[in-house]
GUTORKE-80252 format. One record per residue (C-alpha): residue number from 0; residue in one letter; x, y, z. Coordinates in steps of 0.05 Angstrom, whole numbers, plus 5000, padded with zeros to 4 digits. Each point is the difference from the previous one (the first is absolute). Layout:
# GUTORKE-80252
 pos code   px   py   pz
 NUM    A    X    Y    Z
...
***
This chain:
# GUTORKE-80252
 pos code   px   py   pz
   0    X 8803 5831 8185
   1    X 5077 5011 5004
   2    X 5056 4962 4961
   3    X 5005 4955 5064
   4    X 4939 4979 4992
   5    X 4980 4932 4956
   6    X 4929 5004 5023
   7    X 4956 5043 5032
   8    X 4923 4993 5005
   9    X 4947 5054 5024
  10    X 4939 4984 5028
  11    X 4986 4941 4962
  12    X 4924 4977 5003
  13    X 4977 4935 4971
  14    X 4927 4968 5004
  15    X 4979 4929 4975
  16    X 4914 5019 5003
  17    X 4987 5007 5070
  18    X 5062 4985 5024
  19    X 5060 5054 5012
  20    X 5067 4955 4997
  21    X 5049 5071 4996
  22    X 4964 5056 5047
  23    X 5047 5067 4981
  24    X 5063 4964 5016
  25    X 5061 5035 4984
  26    X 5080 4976 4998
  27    X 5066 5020 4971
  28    X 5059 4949 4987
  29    X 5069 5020 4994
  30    X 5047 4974 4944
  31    X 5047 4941 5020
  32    X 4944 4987 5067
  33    X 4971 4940 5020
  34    X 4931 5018 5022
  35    X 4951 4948 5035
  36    X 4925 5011 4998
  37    X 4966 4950 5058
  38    X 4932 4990 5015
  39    X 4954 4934 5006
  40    X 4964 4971 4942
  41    X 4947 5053 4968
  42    X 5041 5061 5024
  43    X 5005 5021 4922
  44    X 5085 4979 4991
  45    X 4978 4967 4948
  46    X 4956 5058 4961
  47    X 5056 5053 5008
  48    X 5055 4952 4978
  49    X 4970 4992 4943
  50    X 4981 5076 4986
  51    X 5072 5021 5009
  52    X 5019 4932 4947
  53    X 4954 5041 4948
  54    X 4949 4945 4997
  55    X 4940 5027 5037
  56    X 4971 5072 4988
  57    X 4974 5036 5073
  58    X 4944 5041 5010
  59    X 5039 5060 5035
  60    X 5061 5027 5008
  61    X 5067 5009 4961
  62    X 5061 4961 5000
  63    X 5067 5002 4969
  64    X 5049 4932 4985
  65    X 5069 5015 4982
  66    X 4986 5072 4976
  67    X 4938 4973 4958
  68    X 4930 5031 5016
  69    X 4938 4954 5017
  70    X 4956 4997 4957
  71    X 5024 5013 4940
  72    X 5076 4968 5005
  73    X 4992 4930 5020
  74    X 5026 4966 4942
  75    X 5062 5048 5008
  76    X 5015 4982 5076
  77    X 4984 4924 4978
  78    X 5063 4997 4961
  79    X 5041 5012 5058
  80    X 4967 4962 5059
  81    X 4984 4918 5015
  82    X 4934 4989 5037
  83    X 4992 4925 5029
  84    X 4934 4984 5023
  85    X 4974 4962 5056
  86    X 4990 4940 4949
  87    X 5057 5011 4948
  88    X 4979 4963 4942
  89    X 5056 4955 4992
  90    X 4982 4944 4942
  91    X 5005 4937 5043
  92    X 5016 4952 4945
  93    X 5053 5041 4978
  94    X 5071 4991 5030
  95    X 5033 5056 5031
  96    X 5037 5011 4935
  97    X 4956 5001 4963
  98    X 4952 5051 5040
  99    X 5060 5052 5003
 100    X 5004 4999 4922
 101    X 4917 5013 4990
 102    X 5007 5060 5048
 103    X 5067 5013 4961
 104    X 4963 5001 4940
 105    X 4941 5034 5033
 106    X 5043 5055 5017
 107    X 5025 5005 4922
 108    X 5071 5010 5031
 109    X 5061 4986 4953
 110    X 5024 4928 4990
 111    X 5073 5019 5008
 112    X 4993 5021 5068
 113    X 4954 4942 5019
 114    X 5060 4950 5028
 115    X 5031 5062 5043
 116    X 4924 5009 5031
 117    X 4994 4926 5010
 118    X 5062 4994 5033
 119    X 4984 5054 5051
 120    X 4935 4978 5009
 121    X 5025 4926 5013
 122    X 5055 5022 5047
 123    X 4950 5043 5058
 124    X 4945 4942 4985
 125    X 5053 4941 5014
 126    X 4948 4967 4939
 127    X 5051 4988 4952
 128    X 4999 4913 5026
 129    X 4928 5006 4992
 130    X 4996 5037 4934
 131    X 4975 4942 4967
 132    X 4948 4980 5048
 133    X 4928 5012 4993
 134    X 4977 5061 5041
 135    X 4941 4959 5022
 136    X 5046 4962 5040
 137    X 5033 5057 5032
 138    X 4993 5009 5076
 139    X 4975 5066 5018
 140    X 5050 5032 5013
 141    X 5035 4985 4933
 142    X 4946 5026 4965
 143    X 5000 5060 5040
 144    X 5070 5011 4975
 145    X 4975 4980 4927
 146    X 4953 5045 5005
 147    X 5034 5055 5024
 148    X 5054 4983 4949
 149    X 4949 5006 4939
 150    X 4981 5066 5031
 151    X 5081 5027 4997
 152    X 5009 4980 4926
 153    X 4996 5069 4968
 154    X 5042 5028 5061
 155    X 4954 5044 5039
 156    X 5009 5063 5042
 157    X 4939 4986 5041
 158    X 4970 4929 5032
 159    X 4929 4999 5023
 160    X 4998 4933 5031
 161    X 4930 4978 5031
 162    X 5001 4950 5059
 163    X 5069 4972 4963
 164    X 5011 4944 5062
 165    X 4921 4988 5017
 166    X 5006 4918 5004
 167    X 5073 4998 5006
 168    X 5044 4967 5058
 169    X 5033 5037 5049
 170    X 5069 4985 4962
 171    X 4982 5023 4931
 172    X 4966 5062 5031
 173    X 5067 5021 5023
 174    X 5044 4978 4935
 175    X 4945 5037 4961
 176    X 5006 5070 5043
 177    X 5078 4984 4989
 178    X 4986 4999 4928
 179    X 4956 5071 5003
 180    X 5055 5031 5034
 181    X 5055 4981 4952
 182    X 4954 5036 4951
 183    X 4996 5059 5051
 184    X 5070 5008 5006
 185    X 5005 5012 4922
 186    X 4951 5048 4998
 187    X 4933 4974 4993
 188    X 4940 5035 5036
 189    X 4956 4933 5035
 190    X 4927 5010 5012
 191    X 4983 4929 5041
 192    X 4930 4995 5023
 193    X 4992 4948 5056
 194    X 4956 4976 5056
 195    X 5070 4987 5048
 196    X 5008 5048 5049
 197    X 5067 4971 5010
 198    X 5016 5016 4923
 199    X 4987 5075 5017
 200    X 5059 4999 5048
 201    X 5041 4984 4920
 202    X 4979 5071 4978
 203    X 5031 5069 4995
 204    X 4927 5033 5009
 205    X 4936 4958 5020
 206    X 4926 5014 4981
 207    X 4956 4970 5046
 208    X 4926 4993 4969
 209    X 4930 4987 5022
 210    X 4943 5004 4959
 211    X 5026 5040 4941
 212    X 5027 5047 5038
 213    X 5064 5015 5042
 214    X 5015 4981 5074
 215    X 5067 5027 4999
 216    X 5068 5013 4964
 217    X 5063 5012 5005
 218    X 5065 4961 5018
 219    X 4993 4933 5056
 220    X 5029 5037 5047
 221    X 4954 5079 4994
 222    X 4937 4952 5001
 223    X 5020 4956 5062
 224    X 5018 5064 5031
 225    X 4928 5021 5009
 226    X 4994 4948 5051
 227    X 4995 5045 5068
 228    X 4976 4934 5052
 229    X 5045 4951 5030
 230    X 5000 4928 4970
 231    X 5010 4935 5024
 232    X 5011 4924 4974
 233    X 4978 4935 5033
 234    X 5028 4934 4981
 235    X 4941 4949 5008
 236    X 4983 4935 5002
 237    X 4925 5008 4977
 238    X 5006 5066 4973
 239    X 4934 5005 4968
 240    X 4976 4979 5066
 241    X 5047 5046 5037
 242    X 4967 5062 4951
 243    X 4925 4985 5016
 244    X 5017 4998 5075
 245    X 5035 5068 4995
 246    X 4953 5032 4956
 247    X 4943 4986 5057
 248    X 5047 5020 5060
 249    X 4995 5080 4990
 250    X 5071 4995 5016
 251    X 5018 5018 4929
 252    X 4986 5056 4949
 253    X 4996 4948 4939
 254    X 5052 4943 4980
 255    X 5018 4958 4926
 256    X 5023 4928 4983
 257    X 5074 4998 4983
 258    X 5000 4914 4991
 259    X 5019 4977 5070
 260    X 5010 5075 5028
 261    X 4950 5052 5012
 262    X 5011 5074 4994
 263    X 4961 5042 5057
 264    X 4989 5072 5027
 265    X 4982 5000 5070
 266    X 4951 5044 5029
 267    X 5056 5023 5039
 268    X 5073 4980 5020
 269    X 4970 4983 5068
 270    X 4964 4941 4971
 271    X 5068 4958 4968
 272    X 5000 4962 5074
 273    X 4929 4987 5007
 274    X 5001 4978 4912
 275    X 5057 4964 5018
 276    X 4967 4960 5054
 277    X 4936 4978 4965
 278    X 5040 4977 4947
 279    X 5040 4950 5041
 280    X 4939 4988 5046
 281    X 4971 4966 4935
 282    X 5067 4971 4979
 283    X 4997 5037 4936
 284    X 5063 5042 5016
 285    X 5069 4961 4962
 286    X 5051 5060 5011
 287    X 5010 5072 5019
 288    X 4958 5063 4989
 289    X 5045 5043 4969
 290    X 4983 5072 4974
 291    X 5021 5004 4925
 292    X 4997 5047 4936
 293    X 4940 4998 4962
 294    X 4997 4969 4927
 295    X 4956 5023 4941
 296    X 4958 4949 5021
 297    X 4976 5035 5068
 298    X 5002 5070 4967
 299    X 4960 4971 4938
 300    X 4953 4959 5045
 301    X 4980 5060 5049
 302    X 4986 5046 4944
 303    X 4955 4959 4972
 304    X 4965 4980 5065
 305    X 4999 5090 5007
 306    X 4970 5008 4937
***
């Protein structure tokens, strides 16, 4: 581990019975960097957010979080980060005043400073018109920023944030990733585990993850860079229909769902014409083909199917 580093992790194994959620996975997190872990449900986000919080002992390995060995230091590294669960456990008949002084208190953190925290906290949030209204009857994305605000009381160096906008509009996704990189821009190190792909685009370094283990790493643009094959986008007006009726043509290599648009490798550049004509020949065709840059998506997608 160097100074740079806020976390690093070394072949980190964890096992619930049976069942291996961490499989030797290994990562290393630079100070001030946002970092975004992505996999689907049951890729083990969730178990190795909540080893590097402190909470959850693992089976094999080492780790170290903000220069404080695991096991043995957890307490120690506690002090310094804010962990926010999938299901943050706000008290919903509590207002949102009155949540930020239990976690105040919670955090045993001195009363004098208490109205400069609240004030900062209430100025990112935008909660200060709501403070006295019950968090129950927040929207969700308010009590995402609640949340996230109880998490910031003590003034951490690190943020482990797990699925933070799962169940959130599109429009308080992006105020909240505004909010995380306010907090970037001061300093803090973000660890965001999501299931987006298009949140891993957000990040200074991405983990993809399958199974407990790793699919990749790196920045956005090193793991879209392993794509070697050409790729193309159709704009559809069935495109679920259009996908089936590719996949059986042996015209293409393999092809994903993009909403109305469907990404697709050809079996070879000769074929775009002959694609392009059985698409319109079944009046599924609504635009262009046009040859584009793959997303995280395709790379993440075409790993798994290689796996």
């Amino acid at each position: 581990m160097t100074d740079t580093d806020a976390v690093i992790a070394e072949s980190i194994s964890k096992s619930y019975g049976d069942m291996k959620a961490l499989d030797g996975l290994s990562l290393a997190v630079k100070r001030g960097e946002m970092y975004i872990i992505v996999g689907p449900d049951g890729a083990g986000k969730s178990t190795l957010l909540r080893i590097l919080a402190g909470i959850l002992p693992f089976d094999r390995g080492q780790a170290k979080v903000l220069d404080n060995e695991f096991p043995g230091e957890e307490e120690k590294a506690k002090l310094n980060l804010g962990y926010m669960p999938q299901r943050f456990g706000l008290y919903e008949d509590l207002t949102v005043q009155e949540n930020l002084k239990f976690f105040y208190r919670l955090y045993n953190l001195p009363h004098k400073e208490r109205n400069r925290i609240f004030a900062r906290m209430y100025e990112f949030s935008g909660l200060e018109r709501f403070k006295k209204r019950l968090a129950g009857a927040l929207s969700g994305g308010m009590k995402q920023k609640l949340g996230l605000s109880c998490v910031l009381l003590h003034e951490p160096s690190l943020l482990l944030l797990d699925e933070p906008t799962n169940g959130v509009d599109p429009y308080s996704r992006r105020i909240f990733w505004n909010i995380l990189n306010e907090f970037k821009e001061q300093g803090v190190t973000i660890i965001v585990a999501t299931p987006f792909m298009d949140e891993a685009e957000r990040g200074d370094k991405v983990l993809l993850m399958m199974d407990g283990h790793e699919l990749a790493s790196g920045t956005p643009s090193e793991i879209k860079s392993r794509w070697k094959e050409s790729l193309y986008q159709a704009h559809c007006r069935d495109s679920r229909e259009a996908k089936s009726l590719l996949d059986d043509s042996g015209l293409i290599k393999s092809s994903i769902l993009f909403g109305n648009k469907i990404h697709f490798v050809p079996e070879s550049e000769e074929n775009i014409e002959k694609i392009r004509k059985l698409l319109e020949d079944h009046n599924l065709l609504a635009g262009e083909i046009q040859e584009i840059e793959p997303e995280l998506e395709d790379l993440f997608i075409s790993m798994v199917a290689n796996e």
